[in-house]
TORZA-763944 format. One record per residue (C-alpha): residue in three letters; x, y, z. Coordinates in steps of 0.02 Angstrom, whole numbers, plus 50000, padded with zeros to 5 digits. Example, Ala and Ser with C-alpha at 12.3 -4.5 7.8 and 13.67 -1.06 7.14 Angstrom:
// TORZA-763944
ALA506154977550390
SER506844994750357
//
This chain:
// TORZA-763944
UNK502944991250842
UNK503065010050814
UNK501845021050761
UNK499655021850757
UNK499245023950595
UNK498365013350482
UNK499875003850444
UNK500335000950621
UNK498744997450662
UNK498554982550531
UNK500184975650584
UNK499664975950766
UNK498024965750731
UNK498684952950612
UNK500194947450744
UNK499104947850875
UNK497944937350771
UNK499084924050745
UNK499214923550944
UNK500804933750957
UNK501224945251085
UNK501534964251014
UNK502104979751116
UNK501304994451036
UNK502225011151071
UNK500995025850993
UNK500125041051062
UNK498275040851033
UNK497455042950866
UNK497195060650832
UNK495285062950779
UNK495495077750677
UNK494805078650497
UNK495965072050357
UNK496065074350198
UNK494585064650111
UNK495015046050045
UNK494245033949959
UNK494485017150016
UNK494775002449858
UNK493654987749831
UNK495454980549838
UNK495414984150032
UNK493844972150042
UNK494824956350079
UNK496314965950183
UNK495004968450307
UNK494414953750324
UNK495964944850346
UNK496184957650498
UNK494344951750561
UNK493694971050533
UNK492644970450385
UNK491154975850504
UNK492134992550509
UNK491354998150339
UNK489584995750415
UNK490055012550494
UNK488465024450440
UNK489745038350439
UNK490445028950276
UNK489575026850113
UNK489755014249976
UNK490485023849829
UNK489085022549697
UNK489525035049578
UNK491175045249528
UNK491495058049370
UNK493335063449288
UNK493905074549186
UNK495465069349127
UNK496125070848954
UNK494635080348901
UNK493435093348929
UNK492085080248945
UNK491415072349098
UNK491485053449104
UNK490485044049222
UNK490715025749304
UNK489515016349393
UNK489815004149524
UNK488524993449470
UNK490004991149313
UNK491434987849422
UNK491904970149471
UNK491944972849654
UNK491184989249640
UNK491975006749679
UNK492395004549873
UNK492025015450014
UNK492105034250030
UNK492775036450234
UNK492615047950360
UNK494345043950379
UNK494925050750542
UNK493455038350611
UNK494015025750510
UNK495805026650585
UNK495195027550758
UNK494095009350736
UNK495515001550666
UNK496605006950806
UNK495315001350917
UNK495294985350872
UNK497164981250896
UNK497144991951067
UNK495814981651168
UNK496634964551082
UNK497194953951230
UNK498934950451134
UNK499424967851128
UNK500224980651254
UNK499924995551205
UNK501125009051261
UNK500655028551252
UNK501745039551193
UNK503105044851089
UNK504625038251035
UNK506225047051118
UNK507585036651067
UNK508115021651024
UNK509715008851024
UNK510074994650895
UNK511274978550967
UNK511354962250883
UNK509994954450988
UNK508874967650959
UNK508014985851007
UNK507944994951163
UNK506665007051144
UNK506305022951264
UNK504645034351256
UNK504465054251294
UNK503355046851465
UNK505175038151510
UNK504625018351498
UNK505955009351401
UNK505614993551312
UNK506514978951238
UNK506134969651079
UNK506844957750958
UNK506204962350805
UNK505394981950768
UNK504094987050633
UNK504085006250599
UNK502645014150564
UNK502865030250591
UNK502335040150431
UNK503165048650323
UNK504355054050468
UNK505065033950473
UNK505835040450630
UNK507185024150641
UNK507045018850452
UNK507755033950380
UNK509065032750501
UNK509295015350415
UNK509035018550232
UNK509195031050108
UNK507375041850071
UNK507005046249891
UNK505875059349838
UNK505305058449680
UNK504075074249675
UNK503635086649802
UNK501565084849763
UNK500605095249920
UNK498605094249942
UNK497885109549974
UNK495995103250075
UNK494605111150167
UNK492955101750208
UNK491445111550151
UNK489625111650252
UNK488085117250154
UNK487395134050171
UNK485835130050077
UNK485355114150170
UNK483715110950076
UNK484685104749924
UNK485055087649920
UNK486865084149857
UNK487355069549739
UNK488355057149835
UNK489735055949703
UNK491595058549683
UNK492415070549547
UNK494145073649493
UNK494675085149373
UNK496405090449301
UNK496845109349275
UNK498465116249184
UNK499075117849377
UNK498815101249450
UNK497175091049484
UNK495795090749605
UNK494865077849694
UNK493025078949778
UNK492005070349869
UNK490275068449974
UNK490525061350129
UNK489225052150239
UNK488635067750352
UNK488235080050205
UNK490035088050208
UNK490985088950062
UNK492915087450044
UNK493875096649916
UNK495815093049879
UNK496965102949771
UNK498565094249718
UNK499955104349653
UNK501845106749672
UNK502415120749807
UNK502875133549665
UNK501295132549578
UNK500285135549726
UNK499585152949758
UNK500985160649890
UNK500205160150065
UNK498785149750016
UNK498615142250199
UNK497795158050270
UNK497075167050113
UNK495205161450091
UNK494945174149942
UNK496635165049848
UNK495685148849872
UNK494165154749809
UNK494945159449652
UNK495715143049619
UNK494245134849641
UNK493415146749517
UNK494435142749391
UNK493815124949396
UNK492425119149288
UNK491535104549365
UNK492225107149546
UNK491495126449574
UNK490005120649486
UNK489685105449599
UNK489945117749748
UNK488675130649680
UNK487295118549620
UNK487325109449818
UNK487185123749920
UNK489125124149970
UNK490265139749998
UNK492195137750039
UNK492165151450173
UNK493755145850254
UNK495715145950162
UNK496255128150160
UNK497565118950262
UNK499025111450193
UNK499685092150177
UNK501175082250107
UNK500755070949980
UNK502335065849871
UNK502945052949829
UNK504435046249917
UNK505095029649957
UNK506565020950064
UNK507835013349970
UNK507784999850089
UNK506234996950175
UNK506964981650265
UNK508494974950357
UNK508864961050486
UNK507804961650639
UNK506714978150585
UNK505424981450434
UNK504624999750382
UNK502504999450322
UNK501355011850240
UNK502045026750199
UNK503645026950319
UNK504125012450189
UNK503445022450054
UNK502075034950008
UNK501205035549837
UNK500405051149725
UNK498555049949781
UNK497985047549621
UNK498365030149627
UNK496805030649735
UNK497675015949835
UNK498485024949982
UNK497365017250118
UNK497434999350026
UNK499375000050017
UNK499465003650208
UNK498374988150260
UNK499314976250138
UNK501174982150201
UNK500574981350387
UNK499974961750360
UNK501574958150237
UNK502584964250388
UNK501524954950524
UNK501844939750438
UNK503834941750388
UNK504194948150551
UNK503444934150626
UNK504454921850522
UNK506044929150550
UNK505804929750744
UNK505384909750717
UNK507304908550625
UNK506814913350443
UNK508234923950403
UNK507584930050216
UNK505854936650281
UNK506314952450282
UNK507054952950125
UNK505564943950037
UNK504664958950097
UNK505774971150035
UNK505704962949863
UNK503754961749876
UNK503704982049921
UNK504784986149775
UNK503904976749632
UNK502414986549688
UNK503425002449699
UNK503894999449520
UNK502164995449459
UNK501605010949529
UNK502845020449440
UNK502435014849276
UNK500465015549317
UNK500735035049389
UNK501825039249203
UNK500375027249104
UNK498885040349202
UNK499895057249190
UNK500335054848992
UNK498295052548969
UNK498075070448990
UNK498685080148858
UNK497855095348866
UNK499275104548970
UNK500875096348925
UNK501495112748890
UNK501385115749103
UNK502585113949222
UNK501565101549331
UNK501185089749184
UNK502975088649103
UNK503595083749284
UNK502535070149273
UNK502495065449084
UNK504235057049092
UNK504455038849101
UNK505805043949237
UNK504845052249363
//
């Protein structure tokens, strides 16, 4: 197993699970703030299959209760969990999140966890040798990468395609006026450039994301608080939100990939890619995190098989990943086409097309 992500992490657990030793090479979990997520009710039963449902006890995550859109009008619609079958899910502190779930497969008696990196690698017919940047090579018969976006070995393996180059533009906001108490609610709302997502976390902060395409984003956004500012007040509902609770967006933003982008082949004999190394989604299908446990328990199970002489595991995967790659695709044309307020824009029409 490559990689420490959620993925990886989900993988790790359900092998070891099932009483199967796993070598683990990944570098710690980097605690630094992410861009804010919300987690599906569809991740419910995921997690307890991995035995970590007690993760969303967590008081740094909250129950989603209430969220708002604007999205194919100027009106704002509301949803209740209390409507939902299953409810809303979870809004995360998601770096915390990452860390528990890593957690739990680390201190799992079934799994040896290496630190580090990944330095290089060699592919025979009986299997991987496998050497890290702290010089400890290892041996396997069967690999799982989970390594990101980056796919370090499955790109080397399989074709990438990109279908968009969508970036999130995020800062996390504190509250200046801290005797206002802020709704705990999620908002999105869709602007002639892109869309934006926001969200109350746990602790009082609140997360705001910008998604747009490179060449519609101001130039130099990164480090220019003042060019953030202005994007933000050319929202409606997200600047007033930020004004009503006490917030100010004092800081310019950082900058993340969030495309979507998928391996032709996410599987082969004696190796499998999970999450987004296999494939990463458009947030808005608002099933990032969900995707990443499901692929890293698919994977447990048909590497597992194919280690005990099941040949076609791996395909059977592969096949599994890329109906649900093509539902997505339809579902992200079905959502896009529901605004038509700026079809005229450059974001929109990219999106607006059955093939895109």
């Amino acid at each position: 197993m490559i990689g420490g992500g959620l993925a990886g992490s989900a993988a790790c657990l359900a092998m070891a699970r099932q009483g199967r030793a796993v070598t683990w090479i990944a570098p710690s979990v980097d605690a630094s703030d992410m861009p804010g997520e919300s987690l599906a009710a569809a991740a419910a039963p995921l997690l307890a299959e991995l035995g970590a449902s007690d993760l969303l006890a967590d008081p740094a995550h909250r129950p989603t209760r209430v969220s708002f859109t604007s999205w194919g009008s100027a009106a704002l619609l509301e949803r209740h969990a209390a409507a939902q079958p299953g409810g809303l899910g979870h809004v995360l502190d998601r770096a915390r999140f990452d860390a528990a779930l890593f957690a739990s497969a680390h201190r799992h008696p079934k799994v040896r966890h290496v630190e580090g990196q990944l330095r290089d690698f060699e592919r025979s017919d009986d299997g991987w040798s496998l050497a890290t940047d702290t010089g400890e090579t290892t041996r396997a018969r069967f690999l799982i990468d989970a390594t990101g976006r980056r796919a370090l070995i499955a790109r080397r393996l399989s074709p990438l395609r990109r279908v968009d180059r969508l970036v999130a533009a995020y800062s996390i906001l504190r509250q200046v006026d801290r005797d206002i108490d802020p709704t705990p609610a999620t908002l999105i709302e869709a602007v002639d450039t892109g869309w934006w997502y926001a969200t109350l976390l746990a602790d009082r902060r609140l997360v705001i994301n910008f998604y747009s395409d490179p060449d519609l984003m101001p130039r130099g956004i990164a480090g220019n608080a003042a060019a953030w500012q202005d994007l933000l007040d050319r929202t409606t509902y997200i600047a007033r939100w930020i004004e009503s609770a006490g917030y100010a967006a004092s800081e310019p933003p950082r900058l993340a990939t969030a495309g979507t982008a998928w391996l032709e082949q996410a599987a082969g004999p004696n190796w499998l890619a999970v999450g987004d190394a296999a494939a990463s989604f458009d947030p808005l299908s608002a099933h990032g995190m969900t995707t990443a446990l499901w692929t890293g328990i698919q994977a447990a199970e048909a590497a597992l098989r194919a280690v005990d002489g099941d040949d076609a595991a791996p395909e059977r995967y592969g096949a599994r990943l890329e109906a649900g790659r093509e539902h997505f695709r339809r579902e992200r044309t079905a959502i896009y086409s529901r605004e038509p307020r700026f079809s005229g824009h450059k974001f929109w029409q990219r999106r607006q097309s059955p093939g895109h």
